[in-house]
VOLOBA-339903 format. One record per residue (C-alpha): residue in three letters; x, y, z. Coordinates in steps of 0.2 Angstrom, whole numbers, padded with zeros to 4 digits, always signed. Example, Ala and Ser with C-alpha at 12.3 -4.5 7.8 and 13.67 -1.06 7.14 Angstrom:
BEGIN
ALA+0062-0022+0039 SER+0068-0005+0036 
# end
This chain:
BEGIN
UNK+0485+0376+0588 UNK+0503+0382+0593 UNK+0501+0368+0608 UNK+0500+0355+0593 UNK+0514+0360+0585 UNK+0526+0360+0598 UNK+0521+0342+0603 UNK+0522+0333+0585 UNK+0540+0329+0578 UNK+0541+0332+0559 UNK+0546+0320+0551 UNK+0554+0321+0531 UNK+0537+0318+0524 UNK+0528+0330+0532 UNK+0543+0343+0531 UNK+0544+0342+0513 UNK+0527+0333+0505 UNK+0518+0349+0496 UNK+0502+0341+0505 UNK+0509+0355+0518 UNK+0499+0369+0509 UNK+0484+0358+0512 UNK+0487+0359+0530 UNK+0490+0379+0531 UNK+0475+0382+0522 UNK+0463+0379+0539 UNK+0476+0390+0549 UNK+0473+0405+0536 UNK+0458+0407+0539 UNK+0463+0411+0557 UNK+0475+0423+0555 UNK+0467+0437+0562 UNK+0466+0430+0579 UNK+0487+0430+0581 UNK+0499+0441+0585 UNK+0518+0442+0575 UNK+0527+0431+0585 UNK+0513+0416+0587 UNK+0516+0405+0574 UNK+0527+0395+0577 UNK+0545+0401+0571 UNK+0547+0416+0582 UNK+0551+0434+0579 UNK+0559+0441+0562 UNK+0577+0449+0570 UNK+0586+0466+0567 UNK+0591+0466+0547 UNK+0595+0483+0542 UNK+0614+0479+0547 UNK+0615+0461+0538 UNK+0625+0457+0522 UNK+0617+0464+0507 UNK+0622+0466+0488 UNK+0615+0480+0477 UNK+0617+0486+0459 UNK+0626+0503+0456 UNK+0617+0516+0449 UNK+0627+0513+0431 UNK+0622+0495+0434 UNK+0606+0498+0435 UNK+0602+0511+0420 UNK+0613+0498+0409 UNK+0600+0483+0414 UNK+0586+0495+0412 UNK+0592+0500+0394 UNK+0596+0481+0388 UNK+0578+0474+0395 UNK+0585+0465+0408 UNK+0579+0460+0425 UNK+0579+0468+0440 UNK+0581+0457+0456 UNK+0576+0456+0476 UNK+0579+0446+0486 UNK+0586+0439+0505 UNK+0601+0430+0512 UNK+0599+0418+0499 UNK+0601+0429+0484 UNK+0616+0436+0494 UNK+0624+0419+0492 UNK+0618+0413+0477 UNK+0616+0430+0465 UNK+0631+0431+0456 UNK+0631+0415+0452 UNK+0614+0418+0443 UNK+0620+0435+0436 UNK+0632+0423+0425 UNK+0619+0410+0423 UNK+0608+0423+0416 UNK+0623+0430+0404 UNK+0624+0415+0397 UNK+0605+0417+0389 UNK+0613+0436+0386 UNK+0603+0442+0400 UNK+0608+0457+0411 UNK+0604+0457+0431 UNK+0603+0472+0443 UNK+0602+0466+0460 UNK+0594+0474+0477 UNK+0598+0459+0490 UNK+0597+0459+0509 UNK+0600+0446+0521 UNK+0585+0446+0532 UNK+0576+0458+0523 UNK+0554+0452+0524 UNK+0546+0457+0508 UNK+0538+0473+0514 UNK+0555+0482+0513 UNK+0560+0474+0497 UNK+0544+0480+0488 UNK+0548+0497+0496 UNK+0566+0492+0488 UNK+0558+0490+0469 UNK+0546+0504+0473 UNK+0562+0514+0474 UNK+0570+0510+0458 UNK+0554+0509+0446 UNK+0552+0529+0452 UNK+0570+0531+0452 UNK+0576+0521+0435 UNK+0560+0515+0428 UNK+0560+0496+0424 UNK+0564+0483+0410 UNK+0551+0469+0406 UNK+0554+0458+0419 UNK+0557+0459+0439 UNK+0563+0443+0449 UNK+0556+0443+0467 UNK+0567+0429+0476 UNK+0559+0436+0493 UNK+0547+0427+0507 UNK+0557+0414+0516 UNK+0559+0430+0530 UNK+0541+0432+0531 UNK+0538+0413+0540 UNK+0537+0425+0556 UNK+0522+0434+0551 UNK+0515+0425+0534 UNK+0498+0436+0534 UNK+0506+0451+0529 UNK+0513+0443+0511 UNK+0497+0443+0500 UNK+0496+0459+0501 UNK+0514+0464+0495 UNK+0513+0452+0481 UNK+0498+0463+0476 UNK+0508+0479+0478 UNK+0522+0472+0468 UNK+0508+0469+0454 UNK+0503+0487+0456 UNK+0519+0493+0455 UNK+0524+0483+0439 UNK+0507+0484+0431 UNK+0499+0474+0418 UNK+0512+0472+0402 UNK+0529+0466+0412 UNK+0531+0450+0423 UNK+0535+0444+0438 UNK+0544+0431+0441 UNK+0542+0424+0459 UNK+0552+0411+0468 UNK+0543+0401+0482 UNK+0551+0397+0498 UNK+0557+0382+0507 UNK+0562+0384+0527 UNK+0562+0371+0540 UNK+0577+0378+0550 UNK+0588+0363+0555 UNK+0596+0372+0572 UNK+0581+0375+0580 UNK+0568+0362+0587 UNK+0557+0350+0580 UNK+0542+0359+0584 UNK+0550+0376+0577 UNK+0557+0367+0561 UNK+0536+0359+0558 UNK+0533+0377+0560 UNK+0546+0386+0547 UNK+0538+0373+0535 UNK+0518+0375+0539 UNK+0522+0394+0536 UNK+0533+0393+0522 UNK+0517+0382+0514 UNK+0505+0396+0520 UNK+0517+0411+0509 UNK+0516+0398+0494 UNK+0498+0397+0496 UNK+0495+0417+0495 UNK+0508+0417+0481 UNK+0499+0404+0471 UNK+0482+0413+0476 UNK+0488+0429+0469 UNK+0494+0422+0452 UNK+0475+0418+0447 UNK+0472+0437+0449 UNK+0490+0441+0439 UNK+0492+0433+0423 UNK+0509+0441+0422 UNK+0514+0434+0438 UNK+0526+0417+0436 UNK+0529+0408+0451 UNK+0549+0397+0451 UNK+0543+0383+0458 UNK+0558+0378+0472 UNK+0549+0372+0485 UNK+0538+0357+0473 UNK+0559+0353+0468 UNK+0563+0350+0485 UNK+0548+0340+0487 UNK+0549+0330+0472 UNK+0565+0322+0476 UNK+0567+0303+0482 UNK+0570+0299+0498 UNK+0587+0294+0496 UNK+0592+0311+0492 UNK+0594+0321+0510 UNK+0588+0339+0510 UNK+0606+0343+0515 UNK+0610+0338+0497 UNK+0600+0354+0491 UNK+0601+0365+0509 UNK+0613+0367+0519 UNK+0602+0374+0536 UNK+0586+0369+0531 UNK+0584+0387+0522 UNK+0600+0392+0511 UNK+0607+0381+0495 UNK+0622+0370+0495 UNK+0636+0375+0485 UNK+0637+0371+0471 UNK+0622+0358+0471 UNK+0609+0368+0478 UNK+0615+0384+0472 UNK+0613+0378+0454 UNK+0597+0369+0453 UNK+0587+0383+0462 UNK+0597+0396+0449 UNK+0593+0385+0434 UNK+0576+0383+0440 UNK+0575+0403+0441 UNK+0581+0403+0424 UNK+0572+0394+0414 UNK+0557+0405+0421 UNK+0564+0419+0416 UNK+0568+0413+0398 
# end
C-alpha cells in the first residue's frame, strides 16, 4: 500500500475532494499490521520545546466561573488563538487556552485531564487538535473517547477536523498527509454517533468545497497552517459559529 502511494502524484481533486474519507476507510481496517512511522507522512518530531500558549491560572478560574471555553490545541491555534479569543468576545464569550505546537492529541487530552481535576470545567471544551496525529492516525479514536469521559455527558465538545497535505515535502508524502488526515476525520465522525454532545467544525469539508479557481494557498499557507488574515478568519468564524 505505501508502494502506491509513493508512485501516484496527487493532484488538487484528490488532495482536497472529501471522497478521500472513502479512500482511508479500506486502509483502517488495516491498521494493526503497521508500525508509527509506515503511513506515509513519516515520524511525529520532538515537541515538548516548540512555541506554546497557555492560560494562567487567574485566566482560567475567570473562564471557568463565566462558562466559557476551554481550548487545546496545536501550531495552529498558536497562530490563530488570539485572534479567536477576540472573535469569541465579541459573542461575550471568554477563552482559556492550552496550545502547543506539535503537540499529538494524546498530550493534549492529558492537558485537559489536567485542568478539569485542577479548575474543574465550564460547559464547553474546544479541541482544535489532530493534524499532529497524521503520523500515527490509529491512536486518535481512542483519545476522542477519553476526551468524552473526561467531559462526560451534560457539556460539549466542540472538535475541529483537520486539513494537511504538507506542500514542502513530496508528492507521495503530501497524498499521504491527506489520506491520513481523512482517516482522523473518519474516527472523529465515528465517534460523534456514539456522543451526542460531541460537535465536529467542519474545516476540512470548507477547504474542499471551494472552486477551483480559489488556490489552497488562499486558505493555507504550507498546506497545514491558515493564511493571515484569510485563512485565519474563515476557520475561527467557522469555529465560532459551532460554539455559539
Amino acid at each position: 500500500m505505501q508502494k502506491s502511494w509513493k508512485s501516484v502524484k496527487p493532484t488538487r481533486r484528490q488532495i482536497f475532494a472529501a471522497g478521500a474519507v472513502a479512500t482511508v476507510a479500506s486502509i483502517a481496517s488495516t491498521s494493526t499490521a503497521f508500525a508509527a512511522d509506515d503511513y506515509g507522512s513519516g515520524e511525529l518530531g520532538p515537541w515538548q520545546d516548540l512555541s506554546n500558549a497557555i492560560a494562567t491560572p487567574a485566566t482560567i478560574r475567570a473562564v471557568r466561573d463565566a462558562n466559557g471555553v476551554y481550548m487545546f490545541g496545536d501550531s495552529i491555534s498558536v497562530q490563530d488563538g488570539y485572534t479567536l479569543a477576540e472573535r469569541l468576545h465579541t459573542d461575550g464569550i471568554l477563552l482559556a487556552v492550552h496550545n502547543w505546537s506539535g503537540r499529538p492529541t494524546t498530550p493534549a487530552v492529558d492537558a485537559l485531564q489536567d485542568w478539569a481535576t485542577t479548575y474543574g470545567m465550564p460547559q464547553r471544551i474546544l479541541m482544535a487538535t489532530g493534524t499532529n496525529d497524521i503520523f500515527n492516525p490509529p491512536v486518535f479514536a481512542a483519545q476522542v473517547d477519553r476526551t468524552m469521559s473526561i467531559v462526560g455527558t451534560t457539556r460539549t465538545v466542540i472538535w475541529v477536523n483537520v486539513q494537511a497535505s504538507r506542500t514542502s515535502q513530496a508528492a507521495a508524502v503530501q497524498l499521504a498527509d491527506q489520506r491520513n488526515s481523512g482517516w482522523i476525520n473518519l474516527q472523529l465522525a465515528d465517534a460523534q454517533k456514539r456522543h451526542p454532545n460531541l460537535k465536529i467544525v467542519h474545516w476540512a469539508e470548507f477547504l474542499a468545497a471551494k472552486p477551483s479557481r480559489m488556490s489552497p494557498t488562499m486558505y493555507l499557507r504550507d498546506g497545514v497552517h491558515t493564511t493571515v488574515p484569510l485563512g485565519q478568519n474563515a476557520r475561527n468564524e467557522l469555529i465560532a459559529q459551532t460554539i455559539s
